[in-house]
Backbone bond lengths (Angstrom), bond angles and torsions (degrees), N, CA, C in turn:
res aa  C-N    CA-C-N  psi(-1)  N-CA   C-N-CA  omega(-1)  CA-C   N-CA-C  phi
1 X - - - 1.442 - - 1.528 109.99 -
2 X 1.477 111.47 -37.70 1.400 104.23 -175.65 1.333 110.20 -75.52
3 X 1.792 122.54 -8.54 1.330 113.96 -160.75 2.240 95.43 -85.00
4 X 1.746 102.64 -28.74 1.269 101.90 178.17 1.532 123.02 -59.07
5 X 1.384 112.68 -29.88 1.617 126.05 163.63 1.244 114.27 -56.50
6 X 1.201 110.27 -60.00 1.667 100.41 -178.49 1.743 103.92 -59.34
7 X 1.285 120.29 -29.26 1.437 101.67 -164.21 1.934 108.36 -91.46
8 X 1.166 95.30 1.37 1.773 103.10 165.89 1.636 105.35 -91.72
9 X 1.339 120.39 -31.91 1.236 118.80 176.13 1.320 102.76 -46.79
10 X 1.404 93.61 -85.29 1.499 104.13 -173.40 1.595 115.81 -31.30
11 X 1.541 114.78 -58.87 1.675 114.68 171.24 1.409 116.07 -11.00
12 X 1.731 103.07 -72.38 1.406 142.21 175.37 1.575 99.21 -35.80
13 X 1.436 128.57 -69.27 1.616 121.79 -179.88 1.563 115.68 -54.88
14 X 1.427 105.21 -39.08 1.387 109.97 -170.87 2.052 117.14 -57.97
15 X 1.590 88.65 -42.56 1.504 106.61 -177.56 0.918 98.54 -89.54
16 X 1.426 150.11 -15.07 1.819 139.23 167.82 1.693 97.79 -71.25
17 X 0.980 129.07 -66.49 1.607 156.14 154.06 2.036 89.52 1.06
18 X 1.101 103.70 -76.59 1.399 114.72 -178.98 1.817 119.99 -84.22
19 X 1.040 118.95 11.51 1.409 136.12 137.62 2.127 101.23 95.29
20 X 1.229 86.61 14.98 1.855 113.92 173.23 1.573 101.43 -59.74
21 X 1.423 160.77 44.45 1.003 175.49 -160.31 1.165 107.78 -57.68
22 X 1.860 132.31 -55.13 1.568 128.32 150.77 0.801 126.90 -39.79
23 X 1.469 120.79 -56.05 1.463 134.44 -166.75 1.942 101.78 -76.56
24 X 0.811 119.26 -54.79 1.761 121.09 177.88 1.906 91.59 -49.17
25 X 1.188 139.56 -80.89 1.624 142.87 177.56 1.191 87.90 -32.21
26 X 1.243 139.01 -114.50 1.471 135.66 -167.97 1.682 129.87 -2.73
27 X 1.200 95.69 -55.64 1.865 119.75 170.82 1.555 100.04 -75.43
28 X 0.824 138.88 -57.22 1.774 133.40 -170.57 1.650 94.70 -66.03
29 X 1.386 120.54 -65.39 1.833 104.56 -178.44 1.802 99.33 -52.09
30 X 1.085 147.47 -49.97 1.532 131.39 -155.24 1.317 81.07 -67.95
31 X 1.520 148.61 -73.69 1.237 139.07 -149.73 1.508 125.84 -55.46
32 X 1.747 90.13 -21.33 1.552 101.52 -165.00 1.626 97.25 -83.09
33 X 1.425 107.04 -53.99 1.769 116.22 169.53 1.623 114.75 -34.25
34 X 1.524 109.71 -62.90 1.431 111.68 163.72 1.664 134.27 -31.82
35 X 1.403 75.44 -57.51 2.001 82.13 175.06 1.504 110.86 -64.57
36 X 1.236 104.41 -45.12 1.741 99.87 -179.27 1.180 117.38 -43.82
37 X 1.780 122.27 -55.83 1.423 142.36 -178.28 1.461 102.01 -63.84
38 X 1.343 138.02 -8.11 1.294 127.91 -174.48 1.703 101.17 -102.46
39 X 1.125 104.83 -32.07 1.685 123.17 178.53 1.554 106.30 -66.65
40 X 1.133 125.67 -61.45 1.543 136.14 -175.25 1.395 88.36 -55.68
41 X 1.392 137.14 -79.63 1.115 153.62 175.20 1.746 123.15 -28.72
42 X 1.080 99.19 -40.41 1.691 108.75 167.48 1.411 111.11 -81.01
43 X 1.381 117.01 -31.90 1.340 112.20 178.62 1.356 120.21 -70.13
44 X 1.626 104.94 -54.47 1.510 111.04 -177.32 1.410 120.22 -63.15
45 X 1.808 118.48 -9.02 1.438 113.98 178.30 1.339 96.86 -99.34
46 X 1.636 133.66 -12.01 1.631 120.26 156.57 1.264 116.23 -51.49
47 X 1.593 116.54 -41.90 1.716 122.96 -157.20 1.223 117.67 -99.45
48 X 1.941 108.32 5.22 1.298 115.52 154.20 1.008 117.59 -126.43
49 X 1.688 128.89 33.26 1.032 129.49 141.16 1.138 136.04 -85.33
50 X 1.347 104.82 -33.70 1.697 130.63 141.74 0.715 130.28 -27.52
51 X 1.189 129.37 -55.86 1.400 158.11 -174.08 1.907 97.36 -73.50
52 X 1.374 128.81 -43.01 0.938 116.01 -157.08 1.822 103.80 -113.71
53 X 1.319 119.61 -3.98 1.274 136.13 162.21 1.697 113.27 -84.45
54 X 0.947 134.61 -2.00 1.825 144.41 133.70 1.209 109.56 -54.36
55 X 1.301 144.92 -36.01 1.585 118.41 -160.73 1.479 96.99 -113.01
């Protein structure tokens, strides 16, 4: 998931780069949404691994 963020990032520079102004906004929120969901998601499978490497 985090590898799809970086590749909307990048989208996002490429189409700012070329003066695409919708399309760059559009691509930076999907990447930004992505990363979030990869963050929540990376965390909560640390804090139940944790959780499950105790017993």
């Amino acid at each position: 998931m985090l590898h799809y963020a970086v590749v909307f990032f990048v989208i996002a520079l490429i189409a700012a780069v070329f003066g695409f102004g919708g399309i760059a906004a559009g691509a930076v929120e999907i990447a930004r949404i992505l990363f979030f969901v990869f963050l929540i998601l990376a965390v909560l499978s640390f804090i139940f691994n944790a959780l499950r490497g105790r017993h």
